[in-house]
N, C-alpha and C positions, 0 to 999 in steps of 0.2 A: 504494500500500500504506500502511496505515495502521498505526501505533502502538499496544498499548492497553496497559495497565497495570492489575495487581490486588496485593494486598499481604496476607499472612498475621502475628496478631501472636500470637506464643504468651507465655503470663503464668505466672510464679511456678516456674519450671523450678529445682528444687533440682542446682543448679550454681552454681559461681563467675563472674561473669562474666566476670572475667581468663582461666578456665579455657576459657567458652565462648568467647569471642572469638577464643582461638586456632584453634576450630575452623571458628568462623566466617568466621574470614579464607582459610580453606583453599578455598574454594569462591564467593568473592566474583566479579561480572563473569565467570563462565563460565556454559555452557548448562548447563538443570536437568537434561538425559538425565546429562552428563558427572557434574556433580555429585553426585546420585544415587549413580553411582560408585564415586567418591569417600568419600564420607560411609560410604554401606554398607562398606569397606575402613579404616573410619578405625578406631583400634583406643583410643574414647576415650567414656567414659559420654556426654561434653556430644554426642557424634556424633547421637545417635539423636533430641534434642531439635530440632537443625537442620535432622535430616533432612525429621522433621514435619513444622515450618514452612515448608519450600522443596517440600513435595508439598502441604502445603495451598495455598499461594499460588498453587501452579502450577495446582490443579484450581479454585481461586478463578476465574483468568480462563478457561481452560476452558469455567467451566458457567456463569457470570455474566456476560460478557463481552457476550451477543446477539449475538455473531457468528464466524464457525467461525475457529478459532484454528490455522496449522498449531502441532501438539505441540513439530513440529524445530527451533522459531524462537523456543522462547520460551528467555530467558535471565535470569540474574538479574542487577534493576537495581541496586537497594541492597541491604544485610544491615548490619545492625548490632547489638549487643549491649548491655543497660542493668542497671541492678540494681535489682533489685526489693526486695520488701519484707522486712522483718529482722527474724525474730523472735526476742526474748530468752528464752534458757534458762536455767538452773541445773544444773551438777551438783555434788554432794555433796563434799565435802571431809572433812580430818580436822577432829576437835577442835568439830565442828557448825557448820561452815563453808558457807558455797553462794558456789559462785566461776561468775559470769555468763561465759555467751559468747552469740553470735549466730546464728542458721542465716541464710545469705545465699541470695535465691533472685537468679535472672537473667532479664531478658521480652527476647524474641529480636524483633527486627521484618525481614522478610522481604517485600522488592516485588522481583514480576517484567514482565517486559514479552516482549510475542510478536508476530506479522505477522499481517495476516489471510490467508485463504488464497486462492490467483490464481485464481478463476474462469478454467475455457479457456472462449474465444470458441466459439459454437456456428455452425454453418456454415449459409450464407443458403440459407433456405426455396426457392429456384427450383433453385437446386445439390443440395441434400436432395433434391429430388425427381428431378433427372436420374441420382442415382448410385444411388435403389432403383429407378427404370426400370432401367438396366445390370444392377444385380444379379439384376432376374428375368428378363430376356432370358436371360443366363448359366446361370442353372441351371435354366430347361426343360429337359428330356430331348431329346435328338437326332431320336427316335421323334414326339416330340408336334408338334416342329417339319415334319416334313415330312407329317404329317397335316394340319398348317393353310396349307400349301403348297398340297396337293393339294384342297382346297375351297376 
């Protein structure tokens, strides 16, 4: 079984990312079903931003991957949280003031990792063909058998 890894990076999420982090640490190193979960129950704006990125990741490897992924196996490898870019505001003060502040965004990066999935062995061609012999012996009719009896 093999490894694979795919990574989702969501940019400029108006959030803190002190704030995001918190929620991002909520769902680090677990399976993305579970997390899903989680996130969906998490009762917090940055919630919905994580969620994105750990379903985009997850359908990243998925569809990208070349090769069938079971769903149940994939889990998250990293998440981490960064700050993104700041942009300067004004609002309005008395006396014809403009007193600056900052909107903070946050870029989430999200890699997951999954199994491929265990091909079953297929059963040898000379065996295949003794057990559809059996099966049609078996379900001739009783009637048809003792007409090929009697000729």
């Amino acid at each position: 079984m093999t490894t694979h890894f795919a990574h989702a990076y969501e940019k400029g999420i108006d959030s803190f990312p002190r704030k995001t982090t918190i929620v991002a640490s909520l769902v680090r190193d677990r399976y993305v079903a579970d997390a899903v979960v989680i996130l969906e129950n998490t009762p917090r704006r940055a919630a919905r931003a994580v969620l994105k990125a750990v379903e985009s990741a997850s359908a990243n490897l998925v569809n990208n991957s070349g090769v069938s992924i079971d769903p149940k196996s994939i889990r998250i490898a990293r998440i981490f949280v960064t700050s993104g870019t700041r942009m300067r505001r004004y609002v309005p003060a008395s006396r014809g003031r403009a007193l600056p502040y900052e909107k903070i965004s946050s870029n989430i990066f999200v890699e997951v990792a999954g199994e491929e999935k265990v091909k079953k062995a297929a059963a040898k061609p000379a065996e295949a063909k003794e057990v559809k012999a059996d099966k049609a012996e078996k379900s001739e009719k009783p009637a048809k058998k003792a007409e090929k009896e009697k000729k």
